[in-house]
PADO-422016 format. One record per residue (C-alpha): residue in three letters; x, y, z. Coordinates in nm, 3 decimals. Layout:
# PADO-422016
["ALA", [X, Y, Z]],
...
This chain:
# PADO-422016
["UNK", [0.000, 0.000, 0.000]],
["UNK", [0.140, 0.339, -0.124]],
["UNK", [0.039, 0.607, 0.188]],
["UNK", [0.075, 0.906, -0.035]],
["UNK", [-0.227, 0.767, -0.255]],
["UNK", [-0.454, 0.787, 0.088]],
["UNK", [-0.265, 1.105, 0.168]],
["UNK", [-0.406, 1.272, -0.155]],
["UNK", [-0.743, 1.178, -0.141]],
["UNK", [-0.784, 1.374, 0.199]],
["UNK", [-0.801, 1.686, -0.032]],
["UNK", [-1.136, 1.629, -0.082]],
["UNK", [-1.196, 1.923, 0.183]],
["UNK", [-0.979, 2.150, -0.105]],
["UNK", [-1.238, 2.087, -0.369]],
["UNK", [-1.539, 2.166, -0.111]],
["UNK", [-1.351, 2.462, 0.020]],
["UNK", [-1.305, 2.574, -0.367]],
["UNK", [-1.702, 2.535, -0.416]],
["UNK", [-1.744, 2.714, -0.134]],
["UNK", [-1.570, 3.007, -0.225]],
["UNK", [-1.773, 3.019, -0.544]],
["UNK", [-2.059, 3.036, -0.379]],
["UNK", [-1.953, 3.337, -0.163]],
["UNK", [-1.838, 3.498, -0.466]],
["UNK", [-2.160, 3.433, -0.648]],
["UNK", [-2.347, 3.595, -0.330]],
["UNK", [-2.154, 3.875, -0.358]],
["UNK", [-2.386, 4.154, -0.406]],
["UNK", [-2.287, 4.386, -0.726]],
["UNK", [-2.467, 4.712, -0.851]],
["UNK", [-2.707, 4.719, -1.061]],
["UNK", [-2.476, 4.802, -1.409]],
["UNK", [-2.282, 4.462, -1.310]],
["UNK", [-2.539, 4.227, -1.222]],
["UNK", [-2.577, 4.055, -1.571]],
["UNK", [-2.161, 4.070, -1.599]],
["UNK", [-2.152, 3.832, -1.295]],
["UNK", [-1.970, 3.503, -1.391]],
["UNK", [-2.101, 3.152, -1.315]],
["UNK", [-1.859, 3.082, -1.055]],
["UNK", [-1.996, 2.797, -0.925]],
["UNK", [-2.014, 2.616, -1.305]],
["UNK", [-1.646, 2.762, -1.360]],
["UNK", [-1.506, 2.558, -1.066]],
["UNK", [-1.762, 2.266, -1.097]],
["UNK", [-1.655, 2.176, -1.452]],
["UNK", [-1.265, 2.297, -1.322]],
["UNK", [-1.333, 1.973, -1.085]],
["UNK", [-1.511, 1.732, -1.370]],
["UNK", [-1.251, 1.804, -1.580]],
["UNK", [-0.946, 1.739, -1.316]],
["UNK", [-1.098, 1.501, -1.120]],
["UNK", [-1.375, 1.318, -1.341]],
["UNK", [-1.384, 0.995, -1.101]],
["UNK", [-1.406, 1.181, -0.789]],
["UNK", [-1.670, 1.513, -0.927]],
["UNK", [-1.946, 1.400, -1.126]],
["UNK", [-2.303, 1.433, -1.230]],
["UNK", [-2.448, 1.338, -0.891]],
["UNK", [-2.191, 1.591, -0.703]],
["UNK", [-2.295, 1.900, -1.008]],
["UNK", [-2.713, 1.767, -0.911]],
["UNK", [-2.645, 1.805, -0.520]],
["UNK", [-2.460, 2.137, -0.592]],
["UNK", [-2.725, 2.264, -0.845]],
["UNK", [-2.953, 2.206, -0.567]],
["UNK", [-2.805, 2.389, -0.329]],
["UNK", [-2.738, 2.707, -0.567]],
["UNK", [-3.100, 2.700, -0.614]],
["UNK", [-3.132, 2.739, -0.244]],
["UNK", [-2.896, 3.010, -0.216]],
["UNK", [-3.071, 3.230, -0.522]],
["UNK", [-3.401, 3.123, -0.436]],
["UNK", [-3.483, 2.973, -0.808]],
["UNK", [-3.691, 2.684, -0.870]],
["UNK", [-3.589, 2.381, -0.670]],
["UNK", [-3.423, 2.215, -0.971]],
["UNK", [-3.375, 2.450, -1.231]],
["UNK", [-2.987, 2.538, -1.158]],
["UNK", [-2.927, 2.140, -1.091]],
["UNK", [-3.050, 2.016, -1.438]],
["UNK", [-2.827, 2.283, -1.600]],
["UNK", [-2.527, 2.172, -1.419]],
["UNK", [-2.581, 1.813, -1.407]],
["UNK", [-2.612, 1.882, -1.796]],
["UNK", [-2.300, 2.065, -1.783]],
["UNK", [-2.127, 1.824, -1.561]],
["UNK", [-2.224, 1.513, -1.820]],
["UNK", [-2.056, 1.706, -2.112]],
["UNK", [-1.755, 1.797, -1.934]],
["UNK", [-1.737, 1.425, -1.825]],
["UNK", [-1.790, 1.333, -2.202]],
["UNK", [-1.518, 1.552, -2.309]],
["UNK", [-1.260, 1.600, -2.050]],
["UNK", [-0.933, 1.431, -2.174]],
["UNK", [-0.985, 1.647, -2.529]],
["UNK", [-1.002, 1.951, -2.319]],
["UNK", [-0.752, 1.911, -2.091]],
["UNK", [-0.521, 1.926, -2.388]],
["UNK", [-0.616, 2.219, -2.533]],
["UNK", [-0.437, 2.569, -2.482]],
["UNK", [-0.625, 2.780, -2.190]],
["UNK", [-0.779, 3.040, -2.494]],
["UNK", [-0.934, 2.753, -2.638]],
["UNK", [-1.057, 2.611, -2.322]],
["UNK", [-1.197, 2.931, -2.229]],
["UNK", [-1.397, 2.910, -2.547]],
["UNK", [-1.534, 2.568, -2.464]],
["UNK", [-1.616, 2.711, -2.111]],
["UNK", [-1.805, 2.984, -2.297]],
["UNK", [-2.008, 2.749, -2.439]],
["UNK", [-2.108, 2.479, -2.147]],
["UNK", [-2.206, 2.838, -1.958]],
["UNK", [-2.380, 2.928, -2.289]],
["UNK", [-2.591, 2.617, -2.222]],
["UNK", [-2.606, 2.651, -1.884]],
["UNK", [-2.737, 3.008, -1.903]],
["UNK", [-3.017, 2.865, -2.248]],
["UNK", [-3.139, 2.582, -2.015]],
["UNK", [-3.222, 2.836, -1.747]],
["UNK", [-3.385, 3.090, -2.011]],
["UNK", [-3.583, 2.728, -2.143]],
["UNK", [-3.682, 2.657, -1.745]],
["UNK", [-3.788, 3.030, -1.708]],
["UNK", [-3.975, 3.008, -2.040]],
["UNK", [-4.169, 2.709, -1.967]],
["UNK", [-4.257, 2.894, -1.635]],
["UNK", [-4.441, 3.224, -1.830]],
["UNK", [-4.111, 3.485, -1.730]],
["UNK", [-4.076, 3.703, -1.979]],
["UNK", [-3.694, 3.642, -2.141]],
["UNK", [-3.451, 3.913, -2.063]],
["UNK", [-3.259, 4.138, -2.308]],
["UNK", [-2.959, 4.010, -2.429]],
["UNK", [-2.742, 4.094, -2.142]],
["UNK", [-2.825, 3.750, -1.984]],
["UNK", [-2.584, 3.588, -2.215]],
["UNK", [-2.321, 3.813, -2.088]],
["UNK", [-2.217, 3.543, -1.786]],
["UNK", [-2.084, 3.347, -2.083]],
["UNK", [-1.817, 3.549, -2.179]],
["UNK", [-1.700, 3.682, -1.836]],
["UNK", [-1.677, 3.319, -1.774]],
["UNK", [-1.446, 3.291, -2.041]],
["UNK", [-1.279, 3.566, -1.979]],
["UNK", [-1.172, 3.465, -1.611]],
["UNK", [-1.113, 3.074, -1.663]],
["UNK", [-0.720, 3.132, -1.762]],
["UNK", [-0.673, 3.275, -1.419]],
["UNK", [-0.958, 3.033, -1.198]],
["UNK", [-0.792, 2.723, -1.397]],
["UNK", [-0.454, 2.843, -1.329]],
["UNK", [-0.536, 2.894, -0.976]],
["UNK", [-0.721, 2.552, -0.927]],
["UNK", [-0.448, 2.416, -1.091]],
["UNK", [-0.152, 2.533, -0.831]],
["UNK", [-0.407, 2.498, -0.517]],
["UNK", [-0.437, 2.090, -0.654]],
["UNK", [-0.113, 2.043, -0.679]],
["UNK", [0.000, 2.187, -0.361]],
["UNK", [-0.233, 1.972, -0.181]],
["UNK", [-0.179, 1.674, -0.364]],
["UNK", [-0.552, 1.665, -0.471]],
["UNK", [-0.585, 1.336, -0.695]],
């Protein structure tokens, strides 16, 4: 038996710590100009776990924290946990091809899994009579992409140091 292999999977508290955080910064209350410009944090470092940890982060884990975000932002019980388990399958699906790619093209790809994050809430809200919003909803999507070098790059260092495999 290799101890370092049970050593690293006490970094589980690292990856709960890290969703955490995103929730915090997804509370974070912004004016009223900034609102739609607010990232999806908690996706960002959801798929940042799929795709680094796939056998450890999974649908189930995106479903339990999709639940909870609905709790925080007081959404219908379900709405933000179909989007990310839908998220989280995809980034399952795909995570050795993305891994490889170069962080610009990564941050495209994360553009688009919050792209489809962000249509299956405007679907949810449709099928619930909301009005959909101008086009500043989409806007997530790109400051998603914009910050994913730095979150990944982050993630990345905080894994390592803590030997989180």
């Amino acid at each position: 038996m290799n101890p370092d292999r049970y050593m690293a999977h006490n970094g589980g508290w690292v990856i709960i710590l890290s969703l955490i955080l995103a929730f915090m910064f997804t509370a974070i209350p912004l004016p009223d100009w900034a609102i739609n410009l607010q990232p999806a944090w908690v996706a960002m470092v959801m798929i940042y776990w799929c795709m680094a940890l796939p056998d450890r982060v999974g649908i189930g884990a995106a479903w339990a924290i999709g639940l909870l975000l609905d709790v925080q932002q007081g959404s219908v019980l379900g709405q933000h946990a179909i989007g990310l388990a839908m998220v989280a399958y995809i980034t399952l699906k795909s995570y050795q091809r993305i891994r490889v790619f170069p962080l610009p093209q990564q941050a495209m790809m994360i553009c688009l899994y919050v792209l489809l994050l962000q249509f299956l809430m405007l679907w949810i809200k449709g099928m619930m009579g909301v009005a959909p919003p101008n086009w500043f909803f989409w806007m997530p999507a790109l400051t998603s992409m914009l910050l994913w070098p730095w979150l990944f790059i982050i993630l990345r260092d905080i894994r390592r140091k803590f030997r989180v495999y």
